[in-house]
gemmi code that builds the backbone of each chain (N, CA, C; Angstrom):
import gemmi

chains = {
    "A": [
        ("UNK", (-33.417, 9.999, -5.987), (-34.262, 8.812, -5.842), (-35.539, 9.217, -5.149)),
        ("UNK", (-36.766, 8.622, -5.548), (-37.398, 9.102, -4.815), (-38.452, 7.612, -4.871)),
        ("UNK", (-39.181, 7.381, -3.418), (-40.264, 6.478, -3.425), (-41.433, 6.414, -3.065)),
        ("UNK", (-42.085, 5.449, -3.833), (-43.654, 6.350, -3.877), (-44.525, 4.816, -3.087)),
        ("UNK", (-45.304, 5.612, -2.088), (-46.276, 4.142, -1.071), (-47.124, 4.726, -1.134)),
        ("UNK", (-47.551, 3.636, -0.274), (-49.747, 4.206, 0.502), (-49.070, 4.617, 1.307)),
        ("UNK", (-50.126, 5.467, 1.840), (-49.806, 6.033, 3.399), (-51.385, 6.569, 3.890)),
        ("UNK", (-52.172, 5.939, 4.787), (-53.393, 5.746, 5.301), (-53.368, 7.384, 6.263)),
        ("UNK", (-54.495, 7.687, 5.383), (-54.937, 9.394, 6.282), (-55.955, 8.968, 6.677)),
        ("UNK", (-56.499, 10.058, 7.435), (-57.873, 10.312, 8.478), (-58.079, 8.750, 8.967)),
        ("UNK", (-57.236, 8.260, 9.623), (-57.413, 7.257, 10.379), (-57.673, 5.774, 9.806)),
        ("UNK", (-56.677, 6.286, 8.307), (-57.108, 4.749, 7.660), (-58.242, 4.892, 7.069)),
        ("UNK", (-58.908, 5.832, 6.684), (-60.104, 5.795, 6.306), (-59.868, 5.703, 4.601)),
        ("UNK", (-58.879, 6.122, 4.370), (-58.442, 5.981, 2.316), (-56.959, 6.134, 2.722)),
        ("UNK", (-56.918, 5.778, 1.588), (-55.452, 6.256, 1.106), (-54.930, 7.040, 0.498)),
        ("UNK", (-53.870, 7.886, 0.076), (-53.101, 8.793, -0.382), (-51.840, 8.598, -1.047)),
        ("UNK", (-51.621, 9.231, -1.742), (-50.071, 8.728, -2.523), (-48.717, 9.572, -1.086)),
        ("UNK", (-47.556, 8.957, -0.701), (-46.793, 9.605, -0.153), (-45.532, 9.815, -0.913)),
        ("UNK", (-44.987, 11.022, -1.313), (-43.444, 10.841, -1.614), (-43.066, 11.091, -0.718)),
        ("UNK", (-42.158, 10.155, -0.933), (-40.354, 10.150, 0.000), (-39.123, 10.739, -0.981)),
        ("UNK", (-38.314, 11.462, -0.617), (-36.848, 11.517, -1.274), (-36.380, 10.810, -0.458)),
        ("UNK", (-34.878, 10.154, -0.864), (-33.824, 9.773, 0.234), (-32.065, 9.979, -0.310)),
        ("UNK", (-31.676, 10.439, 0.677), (-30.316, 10.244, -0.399), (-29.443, 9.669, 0.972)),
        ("UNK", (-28.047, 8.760, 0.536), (-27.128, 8.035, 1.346), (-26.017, 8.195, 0.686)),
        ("UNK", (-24.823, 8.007, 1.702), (-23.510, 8.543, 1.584), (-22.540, 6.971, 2.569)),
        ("UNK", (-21.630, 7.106, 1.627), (-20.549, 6.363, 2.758), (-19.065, 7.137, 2.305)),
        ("UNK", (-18.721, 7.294, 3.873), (-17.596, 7.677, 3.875), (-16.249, 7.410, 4.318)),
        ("UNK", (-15.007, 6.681, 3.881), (-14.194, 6.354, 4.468), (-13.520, 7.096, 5.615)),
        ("UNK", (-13.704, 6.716, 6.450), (-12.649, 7.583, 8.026), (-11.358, 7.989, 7.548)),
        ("UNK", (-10.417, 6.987, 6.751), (-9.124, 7.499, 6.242), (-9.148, 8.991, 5.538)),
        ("UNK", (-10.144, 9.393, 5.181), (-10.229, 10.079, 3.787), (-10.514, 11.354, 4.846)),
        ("UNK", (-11.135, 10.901, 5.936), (-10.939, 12.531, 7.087), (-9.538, 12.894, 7.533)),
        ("UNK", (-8.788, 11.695, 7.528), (-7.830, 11.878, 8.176), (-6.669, 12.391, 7.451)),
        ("UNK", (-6.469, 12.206, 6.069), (-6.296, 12.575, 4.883), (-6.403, 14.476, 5.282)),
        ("UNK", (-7.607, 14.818, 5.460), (-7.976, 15.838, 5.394), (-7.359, 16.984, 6.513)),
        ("UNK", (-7.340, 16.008, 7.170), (-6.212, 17.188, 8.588), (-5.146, 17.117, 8.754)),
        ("UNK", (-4.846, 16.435, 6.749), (-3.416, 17.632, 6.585), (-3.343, 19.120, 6.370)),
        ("UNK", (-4.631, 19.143, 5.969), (-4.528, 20.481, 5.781), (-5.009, 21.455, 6.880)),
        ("UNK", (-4.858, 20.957, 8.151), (-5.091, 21.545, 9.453), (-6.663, 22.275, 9.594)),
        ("UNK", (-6.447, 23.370, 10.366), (-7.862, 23.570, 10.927), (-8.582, 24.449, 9.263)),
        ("UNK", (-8.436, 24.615, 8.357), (-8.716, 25.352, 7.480), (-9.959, 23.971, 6.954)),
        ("UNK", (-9.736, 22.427, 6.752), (-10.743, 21.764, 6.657), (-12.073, 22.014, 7.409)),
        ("UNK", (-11.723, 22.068, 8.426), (-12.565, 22.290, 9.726), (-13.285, 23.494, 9.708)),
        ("UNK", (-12.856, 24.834, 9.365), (-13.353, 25.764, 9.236), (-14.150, 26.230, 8.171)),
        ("UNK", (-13.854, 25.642, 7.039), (-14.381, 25.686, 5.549), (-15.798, 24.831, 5.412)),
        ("UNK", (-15.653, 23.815, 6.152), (-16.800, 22.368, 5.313), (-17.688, 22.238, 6.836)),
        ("UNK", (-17.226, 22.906, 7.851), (-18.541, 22.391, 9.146), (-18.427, 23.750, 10.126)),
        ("UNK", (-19.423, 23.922, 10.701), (-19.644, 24.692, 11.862), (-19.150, 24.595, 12.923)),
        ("UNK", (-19.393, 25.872, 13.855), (-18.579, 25.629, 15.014), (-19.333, 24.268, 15.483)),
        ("UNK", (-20.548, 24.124, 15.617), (-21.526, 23.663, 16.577), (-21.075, 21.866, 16.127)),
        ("UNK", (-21.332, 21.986, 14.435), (-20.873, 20.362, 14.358), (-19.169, 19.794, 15.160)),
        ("UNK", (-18.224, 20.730, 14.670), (-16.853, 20.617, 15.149), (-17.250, 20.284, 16.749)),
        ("UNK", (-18.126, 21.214, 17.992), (-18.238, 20.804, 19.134), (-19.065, 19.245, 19.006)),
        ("UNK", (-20.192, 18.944, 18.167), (-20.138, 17.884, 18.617), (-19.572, 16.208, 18.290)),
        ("UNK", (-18.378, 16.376, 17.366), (-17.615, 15.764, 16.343), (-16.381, 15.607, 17.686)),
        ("UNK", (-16.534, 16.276, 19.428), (-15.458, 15.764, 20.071), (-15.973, 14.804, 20.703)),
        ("UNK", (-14.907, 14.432, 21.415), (-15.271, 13.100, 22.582), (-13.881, 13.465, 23.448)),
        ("UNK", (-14.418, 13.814, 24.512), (-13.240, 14.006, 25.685), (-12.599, 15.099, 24.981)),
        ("UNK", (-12.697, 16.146, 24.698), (-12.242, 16.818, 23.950), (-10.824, 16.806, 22.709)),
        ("UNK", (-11.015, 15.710, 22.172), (-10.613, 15.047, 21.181), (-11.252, 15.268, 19.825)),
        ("UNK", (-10.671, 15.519, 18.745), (-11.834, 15.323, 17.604), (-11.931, 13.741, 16.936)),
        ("UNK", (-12.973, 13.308, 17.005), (-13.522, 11.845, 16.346), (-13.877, 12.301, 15.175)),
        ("UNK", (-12.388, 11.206, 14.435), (-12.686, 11.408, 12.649), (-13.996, 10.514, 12.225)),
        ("UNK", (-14.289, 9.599, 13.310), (-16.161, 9.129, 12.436), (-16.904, 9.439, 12.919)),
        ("UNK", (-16.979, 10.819, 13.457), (-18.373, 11.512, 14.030), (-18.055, 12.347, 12.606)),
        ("UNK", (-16.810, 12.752, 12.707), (-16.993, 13.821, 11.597), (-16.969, 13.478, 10.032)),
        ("UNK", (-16.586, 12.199, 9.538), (-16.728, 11.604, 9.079), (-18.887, 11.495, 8.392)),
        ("UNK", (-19.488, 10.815, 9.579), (-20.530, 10.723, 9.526), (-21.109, 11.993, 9.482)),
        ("UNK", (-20.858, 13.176, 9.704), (-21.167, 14.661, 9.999), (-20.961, 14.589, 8.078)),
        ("UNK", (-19.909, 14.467, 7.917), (-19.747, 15.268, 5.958), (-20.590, 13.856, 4.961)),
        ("UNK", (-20.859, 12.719, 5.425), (-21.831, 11.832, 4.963), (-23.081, 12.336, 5.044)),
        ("UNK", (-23.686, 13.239, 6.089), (-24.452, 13.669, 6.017), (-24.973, 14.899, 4.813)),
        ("UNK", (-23.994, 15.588, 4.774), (-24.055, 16.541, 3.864), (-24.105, 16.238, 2.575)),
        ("UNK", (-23.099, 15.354, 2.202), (-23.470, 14.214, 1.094), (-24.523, 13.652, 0.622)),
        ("UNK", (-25.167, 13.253, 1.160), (-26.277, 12.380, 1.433), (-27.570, 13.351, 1.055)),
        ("UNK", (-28.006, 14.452, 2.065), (-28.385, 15.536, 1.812), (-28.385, 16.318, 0.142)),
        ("UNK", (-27.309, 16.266, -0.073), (-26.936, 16.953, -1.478), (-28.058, 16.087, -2.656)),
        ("UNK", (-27.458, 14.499, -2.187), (-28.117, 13.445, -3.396), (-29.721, 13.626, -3.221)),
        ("UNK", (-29.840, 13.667, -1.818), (-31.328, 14.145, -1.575), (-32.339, 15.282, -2.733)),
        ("UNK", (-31.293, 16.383, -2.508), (-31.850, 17.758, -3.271), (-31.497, 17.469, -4.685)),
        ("UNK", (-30.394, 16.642, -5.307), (-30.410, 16.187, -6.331), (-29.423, 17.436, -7.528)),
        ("UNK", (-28.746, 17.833, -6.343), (-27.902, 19.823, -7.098), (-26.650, 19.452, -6.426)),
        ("UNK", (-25.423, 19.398, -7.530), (-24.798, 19.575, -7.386), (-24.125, 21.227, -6.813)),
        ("UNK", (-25.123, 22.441, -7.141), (-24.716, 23.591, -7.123), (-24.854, 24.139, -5.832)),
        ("UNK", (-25.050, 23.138, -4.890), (-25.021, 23.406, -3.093), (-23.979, 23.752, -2.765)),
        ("UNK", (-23.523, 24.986, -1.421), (-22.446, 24.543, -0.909), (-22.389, 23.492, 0.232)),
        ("UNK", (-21.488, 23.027, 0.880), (-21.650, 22.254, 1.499), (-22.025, 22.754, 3.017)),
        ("UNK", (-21.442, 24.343, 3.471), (-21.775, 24.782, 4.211), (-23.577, 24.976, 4.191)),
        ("UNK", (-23.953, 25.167, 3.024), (-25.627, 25.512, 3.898), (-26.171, 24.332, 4.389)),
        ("UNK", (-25.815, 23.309, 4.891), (-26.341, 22.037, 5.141), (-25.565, 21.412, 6.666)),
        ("UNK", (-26.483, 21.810, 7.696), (-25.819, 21.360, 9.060), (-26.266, 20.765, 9.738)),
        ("UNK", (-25.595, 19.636, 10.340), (-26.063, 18.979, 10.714), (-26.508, 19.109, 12.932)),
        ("UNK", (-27.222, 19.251, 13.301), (-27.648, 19.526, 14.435), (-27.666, 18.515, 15.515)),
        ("UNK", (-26.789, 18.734, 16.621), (-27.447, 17.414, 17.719), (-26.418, 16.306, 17.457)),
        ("UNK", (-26.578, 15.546, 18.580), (-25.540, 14.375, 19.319), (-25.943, 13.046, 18.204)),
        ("UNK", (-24.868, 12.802, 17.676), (-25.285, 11.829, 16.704), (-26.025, 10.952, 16.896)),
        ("UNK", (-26.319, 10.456, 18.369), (-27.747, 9.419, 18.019), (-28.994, 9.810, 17.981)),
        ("UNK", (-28.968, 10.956, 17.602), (-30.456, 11.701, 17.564), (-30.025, 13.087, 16.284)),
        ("UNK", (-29.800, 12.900, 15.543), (-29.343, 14.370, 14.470), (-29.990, 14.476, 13.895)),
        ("UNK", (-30.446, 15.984, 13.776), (-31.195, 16.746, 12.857), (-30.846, 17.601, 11.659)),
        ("UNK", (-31.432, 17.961, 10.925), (-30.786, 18.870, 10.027), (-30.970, 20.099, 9.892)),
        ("UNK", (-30.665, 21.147, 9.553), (-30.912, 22.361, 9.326), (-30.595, 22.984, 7.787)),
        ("UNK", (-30.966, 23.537, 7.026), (-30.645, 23.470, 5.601), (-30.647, 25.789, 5.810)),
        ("UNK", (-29.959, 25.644, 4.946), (-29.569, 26.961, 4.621), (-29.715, 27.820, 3.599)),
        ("UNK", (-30.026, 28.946, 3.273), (-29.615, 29.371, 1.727), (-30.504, 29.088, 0.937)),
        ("UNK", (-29.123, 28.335, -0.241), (-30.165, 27.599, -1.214), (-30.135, 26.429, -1.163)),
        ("UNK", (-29.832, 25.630, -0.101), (-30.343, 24.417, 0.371), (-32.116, 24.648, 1.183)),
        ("UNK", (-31.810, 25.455, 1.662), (-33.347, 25.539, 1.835), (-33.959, 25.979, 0.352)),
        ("UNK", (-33.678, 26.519, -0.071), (-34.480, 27.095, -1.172), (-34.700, 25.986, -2.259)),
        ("UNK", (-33.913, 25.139, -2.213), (-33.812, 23.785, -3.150), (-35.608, 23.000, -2.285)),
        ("UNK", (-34.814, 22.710, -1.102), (-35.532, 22.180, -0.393), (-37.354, 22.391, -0.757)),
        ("UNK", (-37.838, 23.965, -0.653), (-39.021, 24.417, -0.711), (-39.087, 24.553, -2.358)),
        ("UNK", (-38.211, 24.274, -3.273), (-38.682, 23.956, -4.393), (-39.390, 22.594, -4.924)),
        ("UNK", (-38.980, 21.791, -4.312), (-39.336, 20.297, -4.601), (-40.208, 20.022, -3.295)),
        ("UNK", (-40.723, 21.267, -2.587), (-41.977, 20.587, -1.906), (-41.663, 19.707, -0.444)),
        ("UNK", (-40.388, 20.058, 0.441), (-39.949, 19.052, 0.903), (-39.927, 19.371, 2.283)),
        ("UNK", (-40.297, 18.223, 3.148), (-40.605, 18.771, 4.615), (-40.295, 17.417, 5.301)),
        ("UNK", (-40.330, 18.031, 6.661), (-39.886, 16.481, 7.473), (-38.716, 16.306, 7.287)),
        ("UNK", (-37.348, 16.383, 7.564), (-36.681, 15.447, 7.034), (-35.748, 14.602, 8.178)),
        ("UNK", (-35.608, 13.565, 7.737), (-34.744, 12.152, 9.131), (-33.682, 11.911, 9.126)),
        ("UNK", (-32.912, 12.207, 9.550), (-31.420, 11.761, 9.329), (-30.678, 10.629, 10.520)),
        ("UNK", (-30.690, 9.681, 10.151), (-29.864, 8.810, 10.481), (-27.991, 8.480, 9.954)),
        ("UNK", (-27.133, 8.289, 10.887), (-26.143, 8.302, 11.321), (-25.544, 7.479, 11.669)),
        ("UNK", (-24.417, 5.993, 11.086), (-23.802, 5.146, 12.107), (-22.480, 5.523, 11.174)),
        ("UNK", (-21.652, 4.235, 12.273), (-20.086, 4.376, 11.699), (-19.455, 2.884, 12.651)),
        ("UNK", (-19.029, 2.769, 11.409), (-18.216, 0.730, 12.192), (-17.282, 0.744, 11.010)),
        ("UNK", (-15.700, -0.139, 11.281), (-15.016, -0.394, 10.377), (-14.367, 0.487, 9.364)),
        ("UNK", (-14.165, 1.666, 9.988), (-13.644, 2.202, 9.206), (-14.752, 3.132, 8.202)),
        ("UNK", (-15.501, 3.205, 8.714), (-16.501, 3.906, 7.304), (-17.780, 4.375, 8.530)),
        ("UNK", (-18.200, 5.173, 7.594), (-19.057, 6.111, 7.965), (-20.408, 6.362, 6.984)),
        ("UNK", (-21.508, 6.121, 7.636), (-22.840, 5.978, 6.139), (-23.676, 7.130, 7.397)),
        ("UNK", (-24.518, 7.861, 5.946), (-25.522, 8.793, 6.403), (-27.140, 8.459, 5.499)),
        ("UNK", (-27.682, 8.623, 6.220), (-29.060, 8.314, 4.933), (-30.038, 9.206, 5.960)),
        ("UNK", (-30.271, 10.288, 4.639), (-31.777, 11.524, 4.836), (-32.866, 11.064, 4.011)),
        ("UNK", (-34.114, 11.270, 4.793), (-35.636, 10.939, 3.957), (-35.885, 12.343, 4.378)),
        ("UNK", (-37.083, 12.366, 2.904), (-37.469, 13.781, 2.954), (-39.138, 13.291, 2.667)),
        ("UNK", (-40.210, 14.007, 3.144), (-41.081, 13.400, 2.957), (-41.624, 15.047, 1.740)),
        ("UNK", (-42.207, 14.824, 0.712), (-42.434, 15.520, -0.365), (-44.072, 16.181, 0.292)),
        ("UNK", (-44.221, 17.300, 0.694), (-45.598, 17.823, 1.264), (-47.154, 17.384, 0.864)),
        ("UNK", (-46.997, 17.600, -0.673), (-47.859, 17.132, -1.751), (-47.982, 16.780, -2.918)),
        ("UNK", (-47.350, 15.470, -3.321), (-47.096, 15.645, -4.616), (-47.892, 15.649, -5.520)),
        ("UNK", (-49.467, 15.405, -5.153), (-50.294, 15.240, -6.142), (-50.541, 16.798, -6.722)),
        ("UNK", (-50.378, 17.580, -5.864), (-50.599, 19.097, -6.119), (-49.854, 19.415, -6.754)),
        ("UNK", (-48.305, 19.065, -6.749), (-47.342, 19.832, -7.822), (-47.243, 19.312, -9.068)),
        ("UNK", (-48.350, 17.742, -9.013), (-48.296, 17.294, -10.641), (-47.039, 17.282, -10.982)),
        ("UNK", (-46.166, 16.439, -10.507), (-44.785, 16.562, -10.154), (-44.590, 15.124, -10.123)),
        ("UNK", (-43.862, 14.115, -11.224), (-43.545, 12.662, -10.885), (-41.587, 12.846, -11.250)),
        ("UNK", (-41.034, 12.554, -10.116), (-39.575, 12.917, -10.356), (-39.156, 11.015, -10.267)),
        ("UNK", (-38.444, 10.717, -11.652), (-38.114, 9.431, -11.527), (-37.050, 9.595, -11.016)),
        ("UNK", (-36.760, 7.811, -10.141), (-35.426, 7.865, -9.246), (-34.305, 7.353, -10.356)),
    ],
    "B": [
        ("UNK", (-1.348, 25.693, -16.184), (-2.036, 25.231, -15.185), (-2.767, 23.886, -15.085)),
        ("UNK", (-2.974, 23.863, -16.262), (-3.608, 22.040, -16.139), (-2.654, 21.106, -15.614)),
        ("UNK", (-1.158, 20.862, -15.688), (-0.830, 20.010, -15.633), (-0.601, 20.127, -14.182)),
        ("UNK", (-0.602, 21.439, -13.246), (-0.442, 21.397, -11.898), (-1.840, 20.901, -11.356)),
        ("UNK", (-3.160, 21.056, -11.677), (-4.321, 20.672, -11.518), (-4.723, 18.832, -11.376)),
        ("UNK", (-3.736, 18.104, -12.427), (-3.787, 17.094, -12.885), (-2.701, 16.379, -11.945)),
        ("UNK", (-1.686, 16.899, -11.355), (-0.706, 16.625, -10.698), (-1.582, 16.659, -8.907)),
        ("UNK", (-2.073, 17.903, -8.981), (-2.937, 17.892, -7.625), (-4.103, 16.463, -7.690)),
        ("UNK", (-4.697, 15.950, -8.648), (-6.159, 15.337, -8.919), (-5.361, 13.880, -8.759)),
        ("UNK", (-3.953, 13.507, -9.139), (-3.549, 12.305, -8.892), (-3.014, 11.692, -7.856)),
        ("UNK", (-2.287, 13.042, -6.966), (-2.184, 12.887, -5.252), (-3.204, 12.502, -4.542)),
        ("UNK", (-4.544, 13.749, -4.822), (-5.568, 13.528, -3.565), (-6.938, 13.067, -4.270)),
        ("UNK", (-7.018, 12.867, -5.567), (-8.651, 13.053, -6.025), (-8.906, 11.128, -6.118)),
        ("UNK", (-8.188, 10.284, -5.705), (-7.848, 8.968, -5.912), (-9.324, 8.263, -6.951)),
        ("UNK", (-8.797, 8.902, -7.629), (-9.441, 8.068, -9.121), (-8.864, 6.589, -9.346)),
        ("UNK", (-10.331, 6.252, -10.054), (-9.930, 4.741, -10.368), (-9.398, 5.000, -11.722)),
        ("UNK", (-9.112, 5.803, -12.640), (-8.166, 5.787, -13.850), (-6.777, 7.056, -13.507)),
        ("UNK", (-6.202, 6.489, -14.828), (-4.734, 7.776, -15.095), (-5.487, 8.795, -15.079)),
        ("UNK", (-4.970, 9.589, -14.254), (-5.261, 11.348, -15.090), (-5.053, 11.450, -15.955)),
        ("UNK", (-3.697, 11.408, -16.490), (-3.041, 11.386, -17.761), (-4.157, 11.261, -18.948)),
        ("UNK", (-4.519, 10.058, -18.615), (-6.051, 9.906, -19.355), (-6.953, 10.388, -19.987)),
        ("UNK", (-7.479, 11.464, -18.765), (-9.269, 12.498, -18.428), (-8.570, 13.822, -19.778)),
        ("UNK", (-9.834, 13.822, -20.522), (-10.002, 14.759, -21.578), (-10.061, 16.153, -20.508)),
        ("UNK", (-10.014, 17.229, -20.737), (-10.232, 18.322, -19.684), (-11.368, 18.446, -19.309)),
        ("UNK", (-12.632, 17.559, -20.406), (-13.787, 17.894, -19.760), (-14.499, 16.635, -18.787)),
        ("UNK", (-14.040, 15.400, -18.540), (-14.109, 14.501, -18.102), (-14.782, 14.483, -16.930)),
        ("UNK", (-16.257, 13.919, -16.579), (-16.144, 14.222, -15.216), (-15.662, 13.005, -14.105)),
        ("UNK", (-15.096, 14.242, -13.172), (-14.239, 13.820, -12.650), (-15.005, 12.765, -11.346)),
        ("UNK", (-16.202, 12.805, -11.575), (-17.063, 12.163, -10.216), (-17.058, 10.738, -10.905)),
        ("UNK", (-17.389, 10.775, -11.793), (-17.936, 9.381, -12.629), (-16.332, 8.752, -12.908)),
        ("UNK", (-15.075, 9.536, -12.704), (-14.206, 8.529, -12.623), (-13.305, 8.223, -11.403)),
        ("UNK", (-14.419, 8.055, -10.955), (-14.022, 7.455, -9.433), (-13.766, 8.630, -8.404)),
        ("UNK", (-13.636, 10.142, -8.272), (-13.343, 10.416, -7.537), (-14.634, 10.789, -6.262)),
        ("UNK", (-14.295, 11.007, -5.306), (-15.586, 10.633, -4.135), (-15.326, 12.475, -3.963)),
        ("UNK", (-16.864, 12.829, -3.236), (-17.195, 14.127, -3.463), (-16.128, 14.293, -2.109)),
        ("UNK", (-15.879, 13.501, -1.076), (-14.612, 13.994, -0.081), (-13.425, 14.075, -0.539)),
        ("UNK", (-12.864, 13.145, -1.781), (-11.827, 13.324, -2.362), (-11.520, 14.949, -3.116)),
        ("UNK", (-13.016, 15.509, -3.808), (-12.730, 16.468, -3.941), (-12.594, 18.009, -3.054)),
        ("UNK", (-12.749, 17.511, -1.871), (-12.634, 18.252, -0.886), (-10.902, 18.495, -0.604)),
        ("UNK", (-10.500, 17.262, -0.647), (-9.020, 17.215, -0.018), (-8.228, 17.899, -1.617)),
        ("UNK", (-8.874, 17.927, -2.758), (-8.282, 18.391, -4.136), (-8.399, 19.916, -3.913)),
        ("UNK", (-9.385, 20.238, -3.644), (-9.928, 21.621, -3.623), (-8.510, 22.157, -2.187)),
        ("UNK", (-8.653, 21.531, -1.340), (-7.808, 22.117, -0.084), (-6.343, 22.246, -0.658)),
        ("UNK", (-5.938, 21.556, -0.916), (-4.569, 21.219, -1.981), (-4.388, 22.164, -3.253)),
        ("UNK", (-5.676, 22.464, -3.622), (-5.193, 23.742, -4.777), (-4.931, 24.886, -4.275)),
        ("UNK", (-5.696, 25.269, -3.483), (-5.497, 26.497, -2.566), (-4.334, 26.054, -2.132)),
        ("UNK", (-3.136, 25.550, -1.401), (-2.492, 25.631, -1.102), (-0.909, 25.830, -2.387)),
        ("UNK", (-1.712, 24.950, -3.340), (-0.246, 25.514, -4.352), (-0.604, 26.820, -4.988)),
        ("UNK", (-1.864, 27.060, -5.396), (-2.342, 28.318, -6.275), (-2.615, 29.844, -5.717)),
        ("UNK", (-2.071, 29.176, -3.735), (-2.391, 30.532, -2.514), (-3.555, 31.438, -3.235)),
        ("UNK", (-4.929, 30.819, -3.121), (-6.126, 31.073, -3.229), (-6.880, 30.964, -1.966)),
        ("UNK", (-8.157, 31.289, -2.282), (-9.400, 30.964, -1.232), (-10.777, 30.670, -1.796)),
        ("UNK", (-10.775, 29.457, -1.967), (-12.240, 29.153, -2.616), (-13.337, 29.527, -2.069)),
        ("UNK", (-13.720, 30.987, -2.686), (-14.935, 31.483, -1.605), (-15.916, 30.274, -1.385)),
        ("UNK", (-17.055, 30.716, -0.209), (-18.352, 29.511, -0.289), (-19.116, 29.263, -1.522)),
        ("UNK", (-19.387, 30.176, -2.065), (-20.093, 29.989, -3.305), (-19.033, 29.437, -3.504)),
        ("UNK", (-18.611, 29.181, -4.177), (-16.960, 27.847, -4.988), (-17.328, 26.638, -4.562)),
        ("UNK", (-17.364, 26.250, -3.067), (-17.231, 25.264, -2.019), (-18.907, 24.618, -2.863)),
        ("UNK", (-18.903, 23.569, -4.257), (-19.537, 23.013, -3.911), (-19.080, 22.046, -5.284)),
        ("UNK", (-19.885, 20.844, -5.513), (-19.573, 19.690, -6.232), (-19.062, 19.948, -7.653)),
        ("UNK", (-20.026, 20.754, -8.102), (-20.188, 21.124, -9.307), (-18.109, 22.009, -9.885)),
        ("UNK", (-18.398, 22.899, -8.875), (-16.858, 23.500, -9.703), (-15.926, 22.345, -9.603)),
        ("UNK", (-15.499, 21.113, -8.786), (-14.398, 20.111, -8.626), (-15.003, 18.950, -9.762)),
        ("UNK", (-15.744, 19.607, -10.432), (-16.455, 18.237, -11.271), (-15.539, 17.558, -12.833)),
        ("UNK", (-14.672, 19.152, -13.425), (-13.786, 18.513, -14.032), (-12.707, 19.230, -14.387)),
        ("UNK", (-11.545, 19.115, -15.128), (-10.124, 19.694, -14.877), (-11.098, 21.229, -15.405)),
        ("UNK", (-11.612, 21.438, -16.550), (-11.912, 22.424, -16.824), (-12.421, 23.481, -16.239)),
        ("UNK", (-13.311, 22.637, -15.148), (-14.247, 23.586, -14.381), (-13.341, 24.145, -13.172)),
        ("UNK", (-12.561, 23.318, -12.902), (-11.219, 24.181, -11.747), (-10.745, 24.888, -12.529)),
        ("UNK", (-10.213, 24.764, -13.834), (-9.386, 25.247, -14.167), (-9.894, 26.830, -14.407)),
        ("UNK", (-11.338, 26.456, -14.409), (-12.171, 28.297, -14.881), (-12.356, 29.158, -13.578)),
        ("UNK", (-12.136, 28.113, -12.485), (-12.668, 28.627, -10.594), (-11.037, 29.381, -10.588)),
        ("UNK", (-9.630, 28.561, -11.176), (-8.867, 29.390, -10.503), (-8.158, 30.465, -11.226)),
        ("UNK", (-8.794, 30.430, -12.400), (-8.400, 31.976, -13.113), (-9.261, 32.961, -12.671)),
        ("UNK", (-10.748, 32.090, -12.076), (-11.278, 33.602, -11.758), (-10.550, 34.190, -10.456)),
        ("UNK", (-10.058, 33.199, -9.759), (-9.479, 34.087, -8.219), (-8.336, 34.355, -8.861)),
        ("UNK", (-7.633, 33.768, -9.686), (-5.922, 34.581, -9.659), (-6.029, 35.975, -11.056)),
        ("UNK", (-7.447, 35.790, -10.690), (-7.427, 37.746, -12.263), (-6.818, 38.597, -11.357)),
        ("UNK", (-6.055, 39.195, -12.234), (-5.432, 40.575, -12.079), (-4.569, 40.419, -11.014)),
        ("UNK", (-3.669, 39.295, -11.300), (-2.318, 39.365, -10.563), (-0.999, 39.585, -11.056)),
    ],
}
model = gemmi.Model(1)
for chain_id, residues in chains.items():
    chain = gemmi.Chain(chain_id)
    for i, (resn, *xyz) in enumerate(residues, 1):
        res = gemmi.Residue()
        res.name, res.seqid = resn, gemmi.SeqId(i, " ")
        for name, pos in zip(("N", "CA", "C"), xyz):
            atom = gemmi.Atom()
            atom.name, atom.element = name, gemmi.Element(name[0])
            atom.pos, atom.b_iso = gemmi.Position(*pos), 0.0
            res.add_atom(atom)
        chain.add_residue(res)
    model.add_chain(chain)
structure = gemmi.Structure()
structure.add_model(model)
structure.setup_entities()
């Protein structure tokens, strides 16, 4: 998906075309929990040490941090629009009310193909479910002569 | 092997249709299964097929339909 606004440069003085990508994810909490049947091998395969540390609470693991942690990656994926990601090059950084991303590989390499910088990741979780939504802001699209319909 | 694949996809891949159903090339996203569902499918094959889905493996595209597992786990079980 991608969306296209004004966005006022040199102080409002004209305007400019801006792309945005965005991609969003929801994830059921059951469906983590599901997942640690198969013990720490989930854990080790699909997230980092660093997400796993911050996916505890009291040193506990919280299935909707981590939950919201693999929404992210999700989300991310729909972003780049490739199924052919792994899920590991895509991590998510920082205490969930403030998370960043870090892209890897050929998630980065996806990334700097389609021109893509900035990106925001927001994070909640209520009821059982878990939603992630990344914006990517597109560097220049008038330069890549590049119109990607959503 | 398909029918152990198809047996794994109806435990954990919780589709909104029969497996029984899905042609081998079917994809498996568009019938309901969620890209975490194929996470818990993928964990579950490795465990009956005692594999290791390298990282390159670990992504949407190979869990996308019976066929495309079915080509991920002949390549790990060659020459056994």
């Amino acid at each position: 998906v991608e969306a296209w606004q004004l966005a006022h440069r040199d102080g409002g003085a004209h305007t400019a075309p801006l792309g945005l990508r965005l991609g969003v994810d929801l994830v059921e909490i059951s469906q983590m929990a599901d997942s640690q049947r198969f013990g720490d091998r989930f854990l080790d395969r699909f997230f980092t040490a660093g997400e796993v540390a911050a996916c505890r609470y009291h040193g506990k693991l919280s299935l909707r941090r981590l939950g919201a942690c693999f929404a992210a990656k999700e989300a991310t994926l729909k972003l780049l629009d490739s199924g052919g990601i792994a899920w590991s090059c895509i991590e998510v950084v920082g205490h969930a009310s403030c998370p960043t991303l870090r892209l890897w590989r050929e998630a980065k390499q996806r990334a700097e193909e389609l021109g893509l910088v900035s990106f925001k990741l927001s994070l909640s979780y209520q009821s059982g479910l878990a939603v992630a939504l990344v914006v990517a802001q597109v560097a220049d699209p008038n330069a890549r002569g590049e119109h990607l319909d959503g | 092997m398909d029918d152990e694949i198809r047996s794994i996809l109806k435990e954990h891949g919780r589709l909104s249709v029969e497996v029984a159903s899905l042609g081998v090339d079917a994809d498996l996203y568009r019938a309901g299964m969620t890209s975490h569902a194929s996470v818990n499918v993928m964990l579950a094959l490795e465990g009956k097929f005692d594999v290791e889905f390298p990282d390159r493996m670990l992504r949407r595209s190979v869990f996308e339909s019976i066929v495309s597992i079915r080509s991920a786990l002949q390549e790990l079980t060659a020459g056994r």
